[in-house]
C-alpha positions as CSV (number, residue, x, y, z in Angstrom):
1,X,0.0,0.0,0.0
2,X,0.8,3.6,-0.9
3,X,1.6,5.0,3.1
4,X,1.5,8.6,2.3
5,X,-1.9,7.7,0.2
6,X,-3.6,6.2,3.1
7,X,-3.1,9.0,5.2
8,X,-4.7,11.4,3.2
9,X,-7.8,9.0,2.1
10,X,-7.8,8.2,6.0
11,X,-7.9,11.8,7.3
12,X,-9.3,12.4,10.5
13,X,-9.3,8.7,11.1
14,X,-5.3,8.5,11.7
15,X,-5.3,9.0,15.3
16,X,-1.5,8.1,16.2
17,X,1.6,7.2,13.8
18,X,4.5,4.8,14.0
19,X,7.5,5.4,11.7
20,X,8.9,2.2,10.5
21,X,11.0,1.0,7.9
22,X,11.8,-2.2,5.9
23,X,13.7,-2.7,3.2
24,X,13.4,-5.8,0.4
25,X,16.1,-8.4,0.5
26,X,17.1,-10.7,-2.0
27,X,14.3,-13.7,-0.9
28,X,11.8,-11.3,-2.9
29,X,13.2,-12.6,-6.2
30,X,11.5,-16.0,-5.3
31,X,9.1,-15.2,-2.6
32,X,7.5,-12.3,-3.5
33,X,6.9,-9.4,-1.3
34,X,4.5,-11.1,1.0
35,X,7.0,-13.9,2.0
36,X,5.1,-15.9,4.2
37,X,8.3,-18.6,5.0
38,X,8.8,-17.5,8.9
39,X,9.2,-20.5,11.3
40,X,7.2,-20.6,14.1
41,X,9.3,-20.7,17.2
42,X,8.1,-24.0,19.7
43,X,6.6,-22.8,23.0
44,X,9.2,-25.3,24.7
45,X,12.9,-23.9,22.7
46,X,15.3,-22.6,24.9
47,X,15.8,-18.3,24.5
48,X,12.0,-18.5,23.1
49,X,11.0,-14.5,23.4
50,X,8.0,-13.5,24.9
51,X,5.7,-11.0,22.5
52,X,3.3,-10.2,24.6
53,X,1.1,-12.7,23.1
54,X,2.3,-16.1,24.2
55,X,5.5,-17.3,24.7
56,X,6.8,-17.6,21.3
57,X,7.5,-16.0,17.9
58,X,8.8,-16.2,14.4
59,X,12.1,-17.0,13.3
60,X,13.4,-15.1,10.2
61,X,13.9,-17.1,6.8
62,X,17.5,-17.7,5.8
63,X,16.9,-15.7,3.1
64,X,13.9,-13.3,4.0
65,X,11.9,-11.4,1.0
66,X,12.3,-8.3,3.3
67,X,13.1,-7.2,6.7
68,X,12.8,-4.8,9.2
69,X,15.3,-1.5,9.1
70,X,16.3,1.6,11.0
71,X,14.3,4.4,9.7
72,X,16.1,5.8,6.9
73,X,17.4,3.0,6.0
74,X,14.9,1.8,3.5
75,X,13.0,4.4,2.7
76,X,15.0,8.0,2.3
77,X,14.7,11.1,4.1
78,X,12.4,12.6,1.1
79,X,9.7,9.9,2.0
80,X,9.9,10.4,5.7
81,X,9.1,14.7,4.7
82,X,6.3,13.5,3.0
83,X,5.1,11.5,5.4
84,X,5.4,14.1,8.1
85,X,3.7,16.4,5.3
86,X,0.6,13.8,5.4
87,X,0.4,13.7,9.0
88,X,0.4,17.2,9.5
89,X,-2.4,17.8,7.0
90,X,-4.2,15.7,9.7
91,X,-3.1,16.7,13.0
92,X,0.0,19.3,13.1
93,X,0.9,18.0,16.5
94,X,0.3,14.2,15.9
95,X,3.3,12.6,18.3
96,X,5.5,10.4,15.6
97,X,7.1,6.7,17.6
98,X,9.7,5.6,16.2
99,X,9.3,1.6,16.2
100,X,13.1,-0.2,16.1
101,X,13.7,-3.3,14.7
102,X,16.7,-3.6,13.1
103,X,18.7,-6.5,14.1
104,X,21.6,-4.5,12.5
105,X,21.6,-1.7,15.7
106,X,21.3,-1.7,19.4
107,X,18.9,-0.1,20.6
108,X,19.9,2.9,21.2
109,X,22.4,3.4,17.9
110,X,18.9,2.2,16.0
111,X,16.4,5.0,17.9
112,X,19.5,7.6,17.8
113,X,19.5,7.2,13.7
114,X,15.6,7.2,13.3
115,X,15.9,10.5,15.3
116,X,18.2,12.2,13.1
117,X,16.5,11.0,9.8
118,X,13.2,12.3,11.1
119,X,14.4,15.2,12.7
120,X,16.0,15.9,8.6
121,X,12.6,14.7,7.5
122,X,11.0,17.4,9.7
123,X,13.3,19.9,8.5
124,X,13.3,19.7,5.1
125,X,8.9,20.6,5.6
């Protein structure tokens, strides 16, 4: 789906953002876009992370159609302004999370490069 799109057919209806980024990986060349091949993680396997839903989660595929990246990363600073852009049409003072998920950063490294990408993103409005 076209993000930027949705927010402005949504409208009034967006009531909080997350920014988040993924990028495609070589998988998609065989999988498609929609790669469905995660593994189900057993409820008994040692280090099994707890979601919040259970006990359990997904394992990446060896060779994933996408996966998760720090903002920026994926998609470049020009989307994240327009994105912003959307929001604001909405709600100038809609909060933005940033939601980190790449594997490739701590934590902090991950949130502190979001930051900057968004706070270029903002600037650039």
């Amino acid at each position: 789906m076209d993000v930027i799109a949705s927010i402005k057919w949504l409208g009034p209806l967006v009531l909080h953002a997350a920014a988040k980024d993924a990028t495609l990986c070589r998988g998609a060349d065989i999988r498609g876009v929609l790669d469905t091949s995660f593994a189900r993680v057993p409820a008994d396997a040692d280090g099994k992370v707890p979601t919040g839903y259970g006990f359990w989660c997904n394992s990446w595929p060896e060779n994933p159609a996408w996966k998760f990246v720090a903002v920026g990363a994926g998609s470049e600073v020009p989307f994240w302004t327009e994105f912003l852009r959307a929001l604001a049409e909405v709600d100038p003072g809609m909060a933005v999370n940033i939601e980190h998920e790449d594997a490739a950063y701590s934590r902090t490294e991950g949130l502190a490069l979001a930051a900057k990408n968004l706070h270029s993103a903002a600037a650039a409005l």
